[in-house]
C-alpha positions in Angstrom: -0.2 109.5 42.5 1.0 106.1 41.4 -0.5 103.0 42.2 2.1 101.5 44.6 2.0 99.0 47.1 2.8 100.0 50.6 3.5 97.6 53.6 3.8 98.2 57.4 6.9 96.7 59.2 7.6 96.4 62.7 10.5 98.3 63.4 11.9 95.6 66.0 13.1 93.2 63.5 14.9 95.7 61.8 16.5 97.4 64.7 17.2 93.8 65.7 19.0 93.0 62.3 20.9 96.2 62.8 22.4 95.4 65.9 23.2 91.7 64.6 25.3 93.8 61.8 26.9 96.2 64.3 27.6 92.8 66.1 29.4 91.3 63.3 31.2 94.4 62.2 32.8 94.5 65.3 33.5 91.2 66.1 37.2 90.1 67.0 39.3 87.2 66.4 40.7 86.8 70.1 42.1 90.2 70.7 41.8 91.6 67.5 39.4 92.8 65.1 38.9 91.5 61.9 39.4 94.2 60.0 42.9 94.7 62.1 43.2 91.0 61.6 43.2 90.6 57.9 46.0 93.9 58.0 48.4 92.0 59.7 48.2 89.1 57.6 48.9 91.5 54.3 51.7 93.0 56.6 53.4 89.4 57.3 52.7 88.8 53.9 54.9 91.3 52.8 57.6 91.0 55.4 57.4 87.0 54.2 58.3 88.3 50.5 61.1 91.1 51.7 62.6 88.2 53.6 62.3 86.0 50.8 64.0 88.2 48.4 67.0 89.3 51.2 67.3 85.3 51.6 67.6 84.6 47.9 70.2 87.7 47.4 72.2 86.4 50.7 72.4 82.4 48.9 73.3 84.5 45.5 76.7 86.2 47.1 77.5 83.1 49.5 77.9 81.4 46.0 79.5 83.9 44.3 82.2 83.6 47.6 82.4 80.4 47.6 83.9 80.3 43.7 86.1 83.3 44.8 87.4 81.1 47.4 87.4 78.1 45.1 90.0 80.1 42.7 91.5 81.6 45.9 92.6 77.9 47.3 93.4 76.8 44.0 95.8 79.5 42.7 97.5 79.3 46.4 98.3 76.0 45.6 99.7 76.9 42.1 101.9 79.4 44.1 103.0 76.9 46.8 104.2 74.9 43.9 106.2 77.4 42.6 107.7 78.1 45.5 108.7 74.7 46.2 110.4 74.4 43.0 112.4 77.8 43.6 113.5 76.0 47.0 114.8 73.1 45.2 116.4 75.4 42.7 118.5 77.5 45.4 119.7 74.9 47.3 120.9 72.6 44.4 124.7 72.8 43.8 124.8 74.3 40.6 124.9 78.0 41.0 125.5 78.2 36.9 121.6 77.6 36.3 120.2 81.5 36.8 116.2 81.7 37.6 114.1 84.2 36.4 111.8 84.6 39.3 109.6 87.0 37.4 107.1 84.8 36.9 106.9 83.7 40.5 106.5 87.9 41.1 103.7 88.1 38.6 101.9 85.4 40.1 102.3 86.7 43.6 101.1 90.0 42.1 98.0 88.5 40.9 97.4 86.3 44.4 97.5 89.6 46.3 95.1 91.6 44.0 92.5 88.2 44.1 93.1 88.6 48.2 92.1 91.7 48.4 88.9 91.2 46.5 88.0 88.5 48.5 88.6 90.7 51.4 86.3 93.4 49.9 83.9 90.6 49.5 83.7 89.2 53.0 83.6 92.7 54.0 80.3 93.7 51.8 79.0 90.3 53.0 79.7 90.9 56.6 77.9 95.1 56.2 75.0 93.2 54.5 74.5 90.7 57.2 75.0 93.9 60.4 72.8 95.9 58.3 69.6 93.2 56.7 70.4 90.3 59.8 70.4 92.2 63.3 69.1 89.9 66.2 66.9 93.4 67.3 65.2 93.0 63.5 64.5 89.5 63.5 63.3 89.8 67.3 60.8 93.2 66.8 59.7 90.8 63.4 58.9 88.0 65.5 57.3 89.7 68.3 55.2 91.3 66.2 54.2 88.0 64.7 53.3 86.4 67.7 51.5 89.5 69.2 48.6 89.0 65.7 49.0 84.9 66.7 47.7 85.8 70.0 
């Protein structure tokens, strides 16, 4: 056999130093474990960064409607013009002077087809806020938020 050292221990201490582990594996932060504890902060973290990223998408097309509308107001204006100047036209008293009112058609072409994407835009905007924005969502988030403060 080799020549090795051998010492008697109490077993008290160590049961005692066992139990002080158990203790601390098992301890809680309020209501909740520790283990739990530290899940829910890597959960909230996520949610933080999924909201983050819905928030920065949501300022992306509020500015991308905001230009639309921008042009939008502009061009109306443009037309509005134009149609002032065809009402001054008409009711002047020289019938001789013939209008082409093609151009006032093209533009009022163009108007229309810039409304309607406007119209598809506030309508993607509006199924991206029912679908990402719900009150129910942001409720469940926040209850679940303030059941881990607790």
């Amino acid at each position: 056999m080799r020549d090795e050292e051998y010492e008697l221990v109490p077993i008290n201490p160590i049961k005692k130093l066992e139990r002080k582990i158990e203790e601390l594996e098992g301890q809680r932060a309020g209501n909740v474990p520790v283990r739990e504890l530290g899940e829910n902060v890597d959960k909230l973290n996520e949610q933080l960064m999924k909201l983050i990223t819905v928030n920065i998408n949501l300022q992306a097309k509020i500015t991308e409607l905001l230009i639309k509308t921008t042009e939008q107001i502009e061009q109306v204006t443009e037309m509005t013009e134009l149609l002032k100047r065809a009402s001054e036209i008409e009711t002047s008293n020289e019938k001789e002077i013939k209008i082409d009112m093609s151009p006032v058609v093209a533009e009022l072409k163009v108007l229309s087809s810039q409304n309607e994407e406007i119209k598809k835009g506030f309508g993607e905007l509006s199924g991206f806020m029912r679908k990402d924005y719900r009150r129910e969502m942001i409720s469940q988030a926040i209850n679940k938020t303030g059941a881990v403060q607790k």
